[in-house]
C-alpha positions in Angstrom: 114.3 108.9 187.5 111.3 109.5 189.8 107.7 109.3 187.5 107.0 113.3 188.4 109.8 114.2 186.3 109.1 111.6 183.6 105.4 113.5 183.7 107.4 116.8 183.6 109.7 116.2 180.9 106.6 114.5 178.8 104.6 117.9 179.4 107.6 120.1 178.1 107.8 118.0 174.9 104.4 118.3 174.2 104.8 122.3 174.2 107.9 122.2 171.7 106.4 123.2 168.5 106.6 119.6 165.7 108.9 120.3 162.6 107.4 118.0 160.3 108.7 117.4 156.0 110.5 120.6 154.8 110.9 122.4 157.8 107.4 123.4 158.3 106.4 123.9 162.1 103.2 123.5 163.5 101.4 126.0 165.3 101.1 124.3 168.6 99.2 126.2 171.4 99.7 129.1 169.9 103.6 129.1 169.3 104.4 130.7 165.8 106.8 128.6 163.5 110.8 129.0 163.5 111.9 131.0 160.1 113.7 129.1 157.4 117.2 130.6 158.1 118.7 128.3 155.2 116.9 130.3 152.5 120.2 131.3 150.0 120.1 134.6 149.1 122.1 136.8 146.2 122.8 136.2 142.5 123.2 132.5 141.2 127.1 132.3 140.3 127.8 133.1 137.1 131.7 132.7 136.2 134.3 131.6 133.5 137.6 129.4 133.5 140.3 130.3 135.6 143.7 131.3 134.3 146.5 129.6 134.8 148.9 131.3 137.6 151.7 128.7 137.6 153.7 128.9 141.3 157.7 128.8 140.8 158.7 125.4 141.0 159.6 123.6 144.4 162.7 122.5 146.0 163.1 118.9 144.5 164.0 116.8 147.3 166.3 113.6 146.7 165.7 111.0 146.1 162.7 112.6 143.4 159.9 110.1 144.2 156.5 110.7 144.3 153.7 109.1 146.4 150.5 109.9 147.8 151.9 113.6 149.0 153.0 114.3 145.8 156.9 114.4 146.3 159.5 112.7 148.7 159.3 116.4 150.5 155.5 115.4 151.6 154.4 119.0 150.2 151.3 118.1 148.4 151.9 119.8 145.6 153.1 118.9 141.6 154.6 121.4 139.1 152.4 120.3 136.4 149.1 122.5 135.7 145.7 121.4 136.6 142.9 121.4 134.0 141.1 124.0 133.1 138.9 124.8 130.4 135.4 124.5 129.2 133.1 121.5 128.9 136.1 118.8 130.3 134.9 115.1 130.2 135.2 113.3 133.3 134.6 109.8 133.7 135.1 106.7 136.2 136.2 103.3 136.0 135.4 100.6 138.6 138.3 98.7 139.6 140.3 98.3 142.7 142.8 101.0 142.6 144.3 102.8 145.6 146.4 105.4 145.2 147.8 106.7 141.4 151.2 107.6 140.6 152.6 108.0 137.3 155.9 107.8 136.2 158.1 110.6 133.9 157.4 108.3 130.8 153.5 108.9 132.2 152.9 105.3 132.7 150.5 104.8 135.8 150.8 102.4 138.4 148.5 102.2 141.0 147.5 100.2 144.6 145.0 97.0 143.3 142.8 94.8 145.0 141.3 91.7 143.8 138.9 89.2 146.0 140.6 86.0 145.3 140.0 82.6 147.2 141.8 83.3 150.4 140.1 87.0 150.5 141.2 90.1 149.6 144.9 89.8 147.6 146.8 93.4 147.6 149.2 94.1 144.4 150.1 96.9 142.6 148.6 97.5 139.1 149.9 98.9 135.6 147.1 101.1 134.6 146.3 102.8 130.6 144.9 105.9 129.8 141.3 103.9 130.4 142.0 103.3 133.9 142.0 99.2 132.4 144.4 96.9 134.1 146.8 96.1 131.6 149.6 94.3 134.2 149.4 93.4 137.9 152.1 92.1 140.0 151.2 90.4 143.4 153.8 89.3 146.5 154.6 85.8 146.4 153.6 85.1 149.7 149.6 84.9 149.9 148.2 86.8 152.9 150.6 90.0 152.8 148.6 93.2 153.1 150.3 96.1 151.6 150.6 99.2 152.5 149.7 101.2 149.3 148.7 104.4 151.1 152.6 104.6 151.7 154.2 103.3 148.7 156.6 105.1 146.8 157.5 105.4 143.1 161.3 106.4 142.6 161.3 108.3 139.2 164.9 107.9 138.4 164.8 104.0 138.2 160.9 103.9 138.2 161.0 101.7 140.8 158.3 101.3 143.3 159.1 100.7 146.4 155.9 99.2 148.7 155.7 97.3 152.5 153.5 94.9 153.8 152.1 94.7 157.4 153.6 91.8 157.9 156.5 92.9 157.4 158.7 92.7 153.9 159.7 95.7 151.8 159.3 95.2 148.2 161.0 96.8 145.6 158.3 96.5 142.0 160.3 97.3 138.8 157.9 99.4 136.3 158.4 99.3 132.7 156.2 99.3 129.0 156.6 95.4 129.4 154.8 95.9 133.3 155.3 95.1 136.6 158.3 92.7 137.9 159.7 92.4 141.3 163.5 93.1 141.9 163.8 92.3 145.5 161.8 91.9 149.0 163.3 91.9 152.1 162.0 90.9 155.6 162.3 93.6 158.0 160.6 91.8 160.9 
């Protein structure tokens, strides 16, 4: 770039007007400052609970599994009712879960990370009511990465069924005792 543009472009900046802390614009050789146009206007919401409109149930598509789309069909929906109400308690839990599913008994199992000594060790996780970690079931091979994001829970034999990237399918039994592995296979 030749150094009579460089003093060009230096004189143009200097004319464009400074927009310092909260928007405010100085009045720079004479140019007035740019309006707020992020200034909400109207009445502050004021509402109530909604009322519950329940759809008519979906097609159940075999086998009836669930996963991180809901159902085997990928919909993204549930037939079960959201909450609604007043003053619901919401809290958090910190642990490494991945995706939730829950099972007809409404036992949850989830995705679960732990750091152990090798690094990061993928499983999946029996989960209570408290979000604690009350069983965890891990491959038997160290070093498999699973692919959580695309497991699947099979509700009729609450089975989960769960890949790695390197390459094995496992098949998780889930039960009130926890988690046990029923078979693995290598696909690769």
């Amino acid at each position: 770039m030749h150094f009579s543009y460089l003093l060009a472009l230096a004189a143009i900046t200097a004319a464009i007007p400074f927009q310092g802390q909260n928007g405010a614009t100085s009045h720079k050789r004479g140019v007035p400052s740019i309006p707020n146009l992020q200034t909400p206007r109207g009445k502050k919401f004021i509402g109530s609970p909604a009322s519950a409109k329940p759809l008519q149930h979906k097609p159940v598509y075999e086998p009836e599994a669930i996963n991180m789309h809901q159902d085997g069909g990928n919909t993204g929906t549930i037939d079960y009712p959201g909450p609604l109400g007043n003053n619901l308690e919401v809290t958090s839990a910190l642990e490494g879960l991945h995706i939730l599913l829950w099972t007809k008994s409404r036992q949850t199992v989830a995705g679960y990370t732990t750091l152990g000594t090798s690094g990061l060790k993928w499983g999946l996780a029996a989960v209570d009511d408290e979000m604690k970690v009350q069983d965890t079931w891990y491959p038997e091979v160290d070093g498999q990465t699973l692919n959580v994001a695309y497991m699947e829970l099979l509700l009729d034999t609450d089975q989960v069924v769960v890949t790695s990237k390197e390459g094995q399918i496992y098949i998780v039994q889930v039960s009130v005792a926890g988690l046990r592995m029923l078979n693995t296979k290598g696909w690769l």
